[in-house]
C-alpha positions in Angstrom: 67.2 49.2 -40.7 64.3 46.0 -41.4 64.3 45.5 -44.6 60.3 46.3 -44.2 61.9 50.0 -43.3 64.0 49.7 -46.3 61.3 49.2 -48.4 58.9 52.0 -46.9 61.7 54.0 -47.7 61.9 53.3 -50.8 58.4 53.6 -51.5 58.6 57.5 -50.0 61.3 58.6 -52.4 59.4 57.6 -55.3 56.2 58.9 -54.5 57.8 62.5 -53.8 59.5 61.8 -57.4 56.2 61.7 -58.7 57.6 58.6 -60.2 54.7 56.5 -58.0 52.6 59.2 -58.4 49.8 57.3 -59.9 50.2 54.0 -57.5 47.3 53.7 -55.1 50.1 52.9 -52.7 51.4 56.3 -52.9 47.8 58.1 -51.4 47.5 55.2 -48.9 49.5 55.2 -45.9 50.5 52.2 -44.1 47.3 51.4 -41.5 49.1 51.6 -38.0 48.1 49.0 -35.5 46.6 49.1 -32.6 48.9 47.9 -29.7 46.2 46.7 -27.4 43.9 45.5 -30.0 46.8 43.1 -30.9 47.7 42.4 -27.3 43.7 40.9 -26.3 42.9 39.5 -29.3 46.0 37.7 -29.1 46.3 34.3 -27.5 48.9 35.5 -24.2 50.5 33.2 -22.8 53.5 33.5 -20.0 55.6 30.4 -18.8 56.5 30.5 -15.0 54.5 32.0 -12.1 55.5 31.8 -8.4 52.0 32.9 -7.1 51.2 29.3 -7.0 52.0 29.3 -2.7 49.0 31.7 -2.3 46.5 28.8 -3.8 46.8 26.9 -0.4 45.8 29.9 1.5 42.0 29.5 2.4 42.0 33.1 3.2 43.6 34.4 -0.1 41.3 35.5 -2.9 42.6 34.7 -6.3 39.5 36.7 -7.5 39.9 39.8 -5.5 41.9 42.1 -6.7 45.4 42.9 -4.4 47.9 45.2 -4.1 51.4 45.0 -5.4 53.0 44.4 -2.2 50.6 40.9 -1.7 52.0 39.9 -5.5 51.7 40.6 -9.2 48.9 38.4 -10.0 45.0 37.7 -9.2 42.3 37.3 -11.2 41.0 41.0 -11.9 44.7 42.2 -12.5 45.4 39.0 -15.3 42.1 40.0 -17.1 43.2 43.6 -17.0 46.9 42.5 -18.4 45.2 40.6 -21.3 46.9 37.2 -20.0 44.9 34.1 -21.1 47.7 31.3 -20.0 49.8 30.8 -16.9 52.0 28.0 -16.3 52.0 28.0 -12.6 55.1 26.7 -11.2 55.1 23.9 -8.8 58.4 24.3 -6.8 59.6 23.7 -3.2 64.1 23.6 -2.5 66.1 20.8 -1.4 64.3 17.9 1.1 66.2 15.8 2.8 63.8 13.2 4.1 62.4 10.9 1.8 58.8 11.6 0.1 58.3 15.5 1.4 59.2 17.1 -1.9 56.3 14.9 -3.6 54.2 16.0 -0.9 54.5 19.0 -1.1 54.4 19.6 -4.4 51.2 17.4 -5.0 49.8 19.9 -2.4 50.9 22.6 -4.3 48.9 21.4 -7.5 46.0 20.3 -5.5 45.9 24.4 -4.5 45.9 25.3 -8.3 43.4 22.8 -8.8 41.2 23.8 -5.8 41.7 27.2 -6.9 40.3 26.6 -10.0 37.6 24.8 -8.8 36.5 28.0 -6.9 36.3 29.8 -10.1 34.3 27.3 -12.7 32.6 30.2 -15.0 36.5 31.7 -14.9 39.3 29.3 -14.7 40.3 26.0 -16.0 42.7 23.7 -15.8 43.6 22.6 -19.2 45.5 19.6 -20.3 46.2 19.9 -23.9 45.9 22.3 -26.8 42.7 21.7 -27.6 41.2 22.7 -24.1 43.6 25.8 -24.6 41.8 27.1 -27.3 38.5 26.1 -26.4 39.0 27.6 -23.0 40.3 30.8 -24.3 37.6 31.4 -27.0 34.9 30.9 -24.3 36.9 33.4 -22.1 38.3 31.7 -19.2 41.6 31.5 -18.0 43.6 29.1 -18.2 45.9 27.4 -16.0 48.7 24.8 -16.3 51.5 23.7 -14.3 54.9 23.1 -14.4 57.3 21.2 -12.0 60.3 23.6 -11.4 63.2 21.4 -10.4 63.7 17.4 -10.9 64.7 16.9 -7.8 61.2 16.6 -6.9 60.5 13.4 -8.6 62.9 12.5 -6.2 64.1 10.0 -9.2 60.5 8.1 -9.5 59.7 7.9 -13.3 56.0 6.7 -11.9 56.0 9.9 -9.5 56.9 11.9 -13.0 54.0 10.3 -14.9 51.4 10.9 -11.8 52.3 14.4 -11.8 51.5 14.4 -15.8 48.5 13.4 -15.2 47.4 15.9 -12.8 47.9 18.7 -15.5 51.9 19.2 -15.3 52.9 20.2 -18.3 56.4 20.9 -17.9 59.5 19.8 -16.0 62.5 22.0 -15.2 65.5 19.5 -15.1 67.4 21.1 -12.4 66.7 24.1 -10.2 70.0 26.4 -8.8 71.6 23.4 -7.7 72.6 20.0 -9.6 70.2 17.2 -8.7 71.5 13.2 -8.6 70.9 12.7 -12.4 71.9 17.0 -14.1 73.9 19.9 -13.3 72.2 23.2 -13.0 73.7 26.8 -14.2 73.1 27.8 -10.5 71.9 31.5 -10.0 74.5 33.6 -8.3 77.2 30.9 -8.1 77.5 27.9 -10.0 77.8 24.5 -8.3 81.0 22.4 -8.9 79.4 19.8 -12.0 79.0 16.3 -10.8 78.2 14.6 -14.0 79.5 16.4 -16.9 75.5 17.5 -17.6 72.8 15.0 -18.1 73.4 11.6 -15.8 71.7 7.9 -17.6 69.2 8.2 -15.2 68.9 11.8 -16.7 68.7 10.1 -19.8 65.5 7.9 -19.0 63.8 10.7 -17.4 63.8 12.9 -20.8 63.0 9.8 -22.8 60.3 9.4 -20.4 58.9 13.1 -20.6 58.6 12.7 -24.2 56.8 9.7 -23.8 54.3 10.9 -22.1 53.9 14.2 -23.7 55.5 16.6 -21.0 57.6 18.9 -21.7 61.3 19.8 -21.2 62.3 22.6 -19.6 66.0 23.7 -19.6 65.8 26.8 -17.4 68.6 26.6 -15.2 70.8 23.9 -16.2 74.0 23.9 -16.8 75.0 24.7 -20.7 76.7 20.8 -21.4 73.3 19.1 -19.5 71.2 21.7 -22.4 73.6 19.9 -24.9 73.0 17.0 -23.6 69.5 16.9 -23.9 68.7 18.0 -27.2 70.9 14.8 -28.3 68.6 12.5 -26.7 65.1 14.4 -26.9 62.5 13.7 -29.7 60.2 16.6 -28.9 61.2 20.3 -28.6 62.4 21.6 -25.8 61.2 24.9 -23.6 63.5 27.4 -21.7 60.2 28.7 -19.3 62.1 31.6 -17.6 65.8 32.7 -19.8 67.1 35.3 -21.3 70.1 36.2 -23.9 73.4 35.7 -22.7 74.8 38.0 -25.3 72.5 41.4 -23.9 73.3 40.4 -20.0 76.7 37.6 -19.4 74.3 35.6 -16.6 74.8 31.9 -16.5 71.2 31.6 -15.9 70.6 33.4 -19.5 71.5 31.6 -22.9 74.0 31.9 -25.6 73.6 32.6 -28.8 74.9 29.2 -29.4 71.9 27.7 -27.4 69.4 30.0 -29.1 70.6 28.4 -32.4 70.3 24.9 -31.2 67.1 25.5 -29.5 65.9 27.0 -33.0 67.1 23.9 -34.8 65.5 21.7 -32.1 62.0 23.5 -32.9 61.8 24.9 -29.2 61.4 28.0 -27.5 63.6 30.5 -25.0 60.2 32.7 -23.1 62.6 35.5 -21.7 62.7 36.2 -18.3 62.2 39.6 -16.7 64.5 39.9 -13.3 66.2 42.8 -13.8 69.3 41.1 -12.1 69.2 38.1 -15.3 69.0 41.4 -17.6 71.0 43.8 -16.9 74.3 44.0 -15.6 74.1 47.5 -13.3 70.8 46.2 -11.8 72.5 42.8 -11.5 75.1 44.6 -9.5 72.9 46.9 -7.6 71.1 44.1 -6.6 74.0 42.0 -4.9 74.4 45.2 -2.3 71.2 45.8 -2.1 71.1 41.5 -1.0 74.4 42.4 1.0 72.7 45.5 3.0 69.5 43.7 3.4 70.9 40.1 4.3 70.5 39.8 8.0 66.7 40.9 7.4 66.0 38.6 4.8 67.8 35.9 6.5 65.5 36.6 9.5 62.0 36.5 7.1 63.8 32.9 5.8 64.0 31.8 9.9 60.8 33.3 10.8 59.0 31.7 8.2 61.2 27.8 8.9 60.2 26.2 5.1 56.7 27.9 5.0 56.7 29.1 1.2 53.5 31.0 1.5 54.6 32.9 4.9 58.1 33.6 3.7 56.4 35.3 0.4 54.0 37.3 2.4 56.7 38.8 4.8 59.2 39.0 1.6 56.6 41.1 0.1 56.2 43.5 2.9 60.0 43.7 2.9 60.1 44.0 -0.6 57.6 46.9 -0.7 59.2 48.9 1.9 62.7 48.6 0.9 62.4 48.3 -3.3 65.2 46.3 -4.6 67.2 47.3 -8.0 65.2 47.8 -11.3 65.7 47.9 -14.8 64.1 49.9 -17.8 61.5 48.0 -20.1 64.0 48.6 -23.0 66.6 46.5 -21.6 63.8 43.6 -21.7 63.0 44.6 -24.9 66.6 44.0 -26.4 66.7 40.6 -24.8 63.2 39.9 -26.8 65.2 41.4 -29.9 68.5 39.2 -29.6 66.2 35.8 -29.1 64.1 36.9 -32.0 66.8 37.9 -34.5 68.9 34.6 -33.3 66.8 32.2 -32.8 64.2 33.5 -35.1 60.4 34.4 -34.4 59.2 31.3 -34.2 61.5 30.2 -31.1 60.1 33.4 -28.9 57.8 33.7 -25.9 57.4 35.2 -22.4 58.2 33.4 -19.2 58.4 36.5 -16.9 59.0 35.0 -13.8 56.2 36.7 -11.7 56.1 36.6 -7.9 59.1 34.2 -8.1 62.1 37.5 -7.9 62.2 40.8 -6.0 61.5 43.3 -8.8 60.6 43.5 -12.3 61.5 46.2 -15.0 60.4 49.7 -14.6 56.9 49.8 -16.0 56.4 46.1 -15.6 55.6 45.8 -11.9 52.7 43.6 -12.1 51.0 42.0 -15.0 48.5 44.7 -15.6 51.2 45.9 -17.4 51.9 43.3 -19.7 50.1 45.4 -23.0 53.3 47.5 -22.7 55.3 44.3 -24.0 53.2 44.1 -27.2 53.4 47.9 -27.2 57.4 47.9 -27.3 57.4 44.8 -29.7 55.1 47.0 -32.2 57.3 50.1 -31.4 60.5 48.5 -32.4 58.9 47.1 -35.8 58.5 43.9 -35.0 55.3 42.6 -37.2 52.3 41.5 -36.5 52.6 38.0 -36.9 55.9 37.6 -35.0 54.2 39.8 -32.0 51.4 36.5 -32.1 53.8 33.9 -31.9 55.9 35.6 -29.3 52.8 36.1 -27.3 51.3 32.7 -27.2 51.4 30.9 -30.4 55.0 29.6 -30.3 54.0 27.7 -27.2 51.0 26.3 -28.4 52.7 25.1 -31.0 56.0 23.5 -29.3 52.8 22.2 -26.7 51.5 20.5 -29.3 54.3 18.7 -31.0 55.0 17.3 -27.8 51.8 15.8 -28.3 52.6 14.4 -31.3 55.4 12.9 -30.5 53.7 11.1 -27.2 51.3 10.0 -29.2 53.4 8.4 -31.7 55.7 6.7 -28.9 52.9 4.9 -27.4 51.7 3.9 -31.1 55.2 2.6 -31.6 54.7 0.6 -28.2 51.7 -0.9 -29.5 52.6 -1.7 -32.4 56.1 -3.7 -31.2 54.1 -5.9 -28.2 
């Protein structure tokens, strides 16, 4: 029982003593809140959207409203889900030759960019908190970016600082597989470690990120490159798309461990949604329902030969026909419960992990649904004020240190030449 429960309790035994009898408290009961009131006048904010493909499709209308099959997100459906921020992931898999991985991924953020540019009177591309707030109290949406995998900097600290300053805000240090300078946590097997976690050069490029104000993002790496990271970084640290180890044993979740550390390092976990990162029957489910379905998908992965936005379309046909494994939106809720009661309220937020996996919990299928978060926060007494930070304001605030601390590296700089 919350001590707040405790309390209330306490409170009710009293008054029906007629020992409180004459406290105002006793003829007042507590007001109850309203779920969605709390959910839109909230700032919402959700860390790691695969839509991003879609943006460099002339013929796909962010501002039309879709079907589920076509994806969980457009324009109409985010209003209607009460979502004000989306960091919109910028992510392509392993390129061999030389340069394609920048390319594509500065065509990727050139499609968020045009997409926004469609949109003026709605959308924005914001670069720091300020513009955040500003944007969302003149009610646009707001869009930011972050680079999901660093093997797409394809080790250029310049290519890392030009992709800052296009509006990335974020950098995933490894993807499912270990890049030259960190080991990753992998997905549904975990790669051999090559360097024990974070490489030197691994070292420079976290140095770097908090030089410049761009922040670190430890979703998939390996636990010992984590570690490894908070030694050397001066800023807090994100995990955009994780969940708690201790509700579903997946390498790609945390420990409790790691929610401590990420508490003492001022950072935050925003918990991912995949049923198979949740919970361990869907997990299961979902590796025969890969193992029955694998010549098909393995076809819609030839068909579309390294075309992200056609192998999302036919995926979502598939997907839509043949619905994979799903969990309930309790199990999500305990993971929000374990991060909040471990690493504490302020280290909270969402990073659902839309359009990027097969299915999301039961009651969670798109983001128009994204009210019955706040709803099941309230319902499992959660207050007020840790539903806020949880929702948006942790980020914001982890967003802005990172500012800070840029700001006082370069001042530093400045001050030594």
């Amino acid at each position: 029982m919350r001590i707040s429960d405790r309390v209330d309790a306490f409170k009710r035994a009293f008054c029906v003593s007629g020992i409180l009898a004459i406290a105002s408290a006793c003829a007042t009961p507590t007001p109850t809140v309203d779920a969605k009131r709390l959910h839109f006048d909230s700032i919402v904010i959700d860390g790691h959207s695969d839509t991003t493909p879609k943006f460099e499709n002339p013929d796909w209308s962010f501002g039309e409203r879709h079907d589920v099959s076509d994806g969980a997100m457009d324009l109409p459906r985010i209003r209607e889900g009460g979502l004000d921020v989306q960091f919109w992931s910028i992510y392509m898999g392993k390129r061999e030759t030389p340069g394609d991985a920048i390319r594509e991924a500065l065509e990727r953020i050139d499609g968020v960019h045009e997409m926004a540019a469609r949109y003026p009177n709605d959308v924005i591309v914001a670069n720091s908190v300020q513009e955040i707030r500003h944007a969302v109290a003149k009610g646009k949406f707001v869009g930011l970016m972050g680079i999901e995998g660093g093997h797409i900097i394809e080790e250029s600290l310049p290519a890392l600082r030009n992709f800052h300053r296009l509006g990335v805000r974020y950098m995933t240090l490894t993807h499912s597989f270990n890049t030259t300078w960190a080991d990753s946590s992998g997905t549904s097997e975990t790669p051999e470690p090559i360097h024990g976690g974070l490489a030197k050069f691994g070292e420079k490029v976290v140095a770097e990120m908090n030089r410049i104000g761009m922040l670190i993002d430890i979703s998939h790496v390996s636990d010992e490159t984590f570690f490894d990271t908070l030694k050397i970084t001066q800023a807090p640290v994100i995990a955009s798309h994780s969940s708690a180890r201790a509700v579903a044993d997946h390498v790609r979740n945390m420990s409790d461990a790691m929610l401590r550390a990420l508490a003492e390092n001022g950072g935050v976990v925003m918990i991912n949604f995949y049923p198979a990162y949740i919970d361990e029957k869907a997990r299961q489910a979902t590796q025969i329902y890969f193992k029955e379905h694998g010549p098909a998908l393995q076809a819609i992965a030839a068909e579309a030969d390294g075309d992200a936005l056609k192998r999302q379309t036919l995926m979502g046909k598939h997907l839509a026909t043949y619905p994979p494994p799903q969990t309930s939106l309790d199990v999500l809720l305990n993971h929000f419960d374990r991060a909040i009661e471990i690493a504490g309220p302020d280290h909270v937020g969402i990073g659902a992990d839309w359009d990027g996996v097969p299915s999301m919990p039961t009651g969670m299928e798109d983001i128009t649904h994204l009210p019955a978060l706040t709803e099941g926060l309230l319902a499992r007494g959660h207050s007020v004020e840790t539903i806020r930070k949880v929702l948006g304001e942790n980020v914001l605030r982890v967003l802005e240190r990172a500012e800070q601390v840029a700001a006082a590296i370069r001042e530093e700089e400045i001050l030594t030449k």
